[in-house]
DRENGU-664827 format. One line per field, with one value per residue (C-alpha): residue in one letter; z, y, x. Coordinates in steps of 0.5 Angstrom, whole numbers. Layout:
N
resn c(A | ...)
c3 c(Z | ...)
c2 c(Y | ...)
c1 c(X | ...)
//
This chain:
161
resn c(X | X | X | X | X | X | X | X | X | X | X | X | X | X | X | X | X | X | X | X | X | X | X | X | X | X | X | X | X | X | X | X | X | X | X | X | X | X | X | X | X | X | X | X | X | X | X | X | X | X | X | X | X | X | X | X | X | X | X | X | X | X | X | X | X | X | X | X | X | X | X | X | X | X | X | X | X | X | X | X | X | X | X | X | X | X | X | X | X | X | X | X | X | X | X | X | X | X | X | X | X | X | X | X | X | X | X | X | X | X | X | X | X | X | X | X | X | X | X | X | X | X | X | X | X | X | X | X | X | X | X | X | X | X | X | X | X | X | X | X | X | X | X | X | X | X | X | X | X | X | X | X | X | X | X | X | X | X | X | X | X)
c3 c(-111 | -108 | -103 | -96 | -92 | -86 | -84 | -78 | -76 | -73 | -70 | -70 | -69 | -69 | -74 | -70 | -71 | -67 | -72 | -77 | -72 | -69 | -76 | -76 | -70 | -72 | -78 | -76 | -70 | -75 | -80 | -74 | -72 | -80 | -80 | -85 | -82 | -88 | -91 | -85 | -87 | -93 | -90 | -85 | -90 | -94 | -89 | -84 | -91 | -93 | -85 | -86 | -91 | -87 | -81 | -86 | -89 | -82 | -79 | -81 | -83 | -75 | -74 | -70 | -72 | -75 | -72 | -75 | -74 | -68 | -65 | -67 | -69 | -76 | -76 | -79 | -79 | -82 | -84 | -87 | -92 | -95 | -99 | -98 | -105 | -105 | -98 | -98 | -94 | -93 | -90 | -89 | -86 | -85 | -88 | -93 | -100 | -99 | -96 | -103 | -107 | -105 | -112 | -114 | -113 | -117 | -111 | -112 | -110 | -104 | -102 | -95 | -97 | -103 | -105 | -100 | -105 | -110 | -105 | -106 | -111 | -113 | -107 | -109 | -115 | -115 | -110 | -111 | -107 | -107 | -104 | -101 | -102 | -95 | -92 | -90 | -92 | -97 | -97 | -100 | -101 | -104 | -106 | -106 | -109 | -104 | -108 | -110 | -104 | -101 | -101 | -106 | -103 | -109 | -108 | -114 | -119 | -124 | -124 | -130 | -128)
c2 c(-249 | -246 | -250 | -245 | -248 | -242 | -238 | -234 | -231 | -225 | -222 | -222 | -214 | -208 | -204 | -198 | -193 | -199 | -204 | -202 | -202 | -208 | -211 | -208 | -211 | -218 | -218 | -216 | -222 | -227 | -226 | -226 | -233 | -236 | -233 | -227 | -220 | -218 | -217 | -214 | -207 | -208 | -213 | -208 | -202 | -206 | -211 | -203 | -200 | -205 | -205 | -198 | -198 | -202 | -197 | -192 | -195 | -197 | -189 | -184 | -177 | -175 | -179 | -184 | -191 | -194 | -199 | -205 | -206 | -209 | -205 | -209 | -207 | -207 | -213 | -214 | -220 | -221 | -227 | -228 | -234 | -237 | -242 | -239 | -235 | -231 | -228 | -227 | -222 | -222 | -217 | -220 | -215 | -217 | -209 | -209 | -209 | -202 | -199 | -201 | -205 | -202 | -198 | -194 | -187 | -181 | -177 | -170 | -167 | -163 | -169 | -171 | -179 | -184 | -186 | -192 | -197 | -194 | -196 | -203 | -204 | -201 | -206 | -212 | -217 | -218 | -215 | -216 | -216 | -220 | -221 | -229 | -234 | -235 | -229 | -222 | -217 | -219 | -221 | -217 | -219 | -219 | -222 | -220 | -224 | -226 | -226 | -219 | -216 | -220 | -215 | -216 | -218 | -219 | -226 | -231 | -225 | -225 | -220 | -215 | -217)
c1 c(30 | 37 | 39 | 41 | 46 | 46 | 40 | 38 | 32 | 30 | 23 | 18 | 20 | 14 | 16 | 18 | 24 | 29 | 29 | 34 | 38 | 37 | 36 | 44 | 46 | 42 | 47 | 54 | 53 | 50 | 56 | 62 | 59 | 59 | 66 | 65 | 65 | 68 | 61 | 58 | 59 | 54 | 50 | 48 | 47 | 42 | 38 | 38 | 35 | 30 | 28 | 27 | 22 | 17 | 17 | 17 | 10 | 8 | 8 | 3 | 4 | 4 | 10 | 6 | 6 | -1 | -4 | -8 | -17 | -16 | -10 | -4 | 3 | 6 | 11 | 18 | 22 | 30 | 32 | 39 | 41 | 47 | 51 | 58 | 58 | 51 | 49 | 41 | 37 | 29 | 25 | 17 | 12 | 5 | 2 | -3 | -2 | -5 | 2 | 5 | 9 | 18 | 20 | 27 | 25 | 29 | 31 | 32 | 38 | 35 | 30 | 32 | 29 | 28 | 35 | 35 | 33 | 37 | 43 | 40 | 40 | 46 | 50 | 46 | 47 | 40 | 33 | 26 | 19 | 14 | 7 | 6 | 0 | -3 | 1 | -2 | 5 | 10 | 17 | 23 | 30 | 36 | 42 | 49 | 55 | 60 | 66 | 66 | 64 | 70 | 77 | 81 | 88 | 91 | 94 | 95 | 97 | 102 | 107 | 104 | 97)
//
């Protein structure tokens, strides 16, 4: 198991239309405090996107969030771990299995949804889901390499280089 020295947590949130931008908030205060803002742009973008797509799978075709057998709100929690070289982003959601697995669409040029998992994965060294023994929803995460989200300042190059 790889050793997390810095995590934070965030929610429980209802996966209503505010959480990704709570989610964004959550991010930027949590990397100030460990001293790497300079990965909040990033960081915002993939924890807003994976927030996102929980409140997608919880609102139904009339725009109205679903809620559950007994009249609760679906439910999001963020989570951000790091070691100081990789920086990890968790999503945790208690839907059913039934709302579906997240996948990488091909979205059409005129398609007004379906690229945000594409971005993630374009952003991310690394990101996957999966569904937790004991846990009614699954977990999505993914990991970004710290060095090259860092700006390049150029320092310590020869000449020529």
């Amino acid at each position: 198991m790889h050793d997390w020295p810095l995590s934070s947590n965030l929610g429980p949130l209802g996966a209503l239309p505010t959480a990704p931008s709570l989610a964004r908030g959550f991010v930027s205060e949590v990397l100030e405090g460990w001293h790497l803002s300079e990965l909040a742009s990033t960081t915002e973008l993939v924890a807003s996107e994976l927030a996102a797509n929980v409140v997608r799978a919880a609102t139904g075709p009339d725009g109205k969030p679903v809620y559950d057998d007994e009249g609760g709100l679906p439910l999001l929690w963020l989570r951000l771990l790091s070691d100081r070289d990789r920086l990890m982003i968790e999503v945790w959601d208690n839907l059913p299995t039934m709302f579906g697995a997240p996948v990488v669409q091909q979205a059409n040029p005129d398609d007004e949804s379906g690229r945000g998992l594409k971005m993630v994965d374009t952003l991310s060294e690394d990101w996957g889901w999966e569904s937790v023994d004991g846990w009614d929803g699954k977990r999505v995460w993914a990991v970004l390499n710290m060095a090259a989200s860092r700006p390049n300042t150029g320092e310590g190059l020869a000449a020529g280089e």
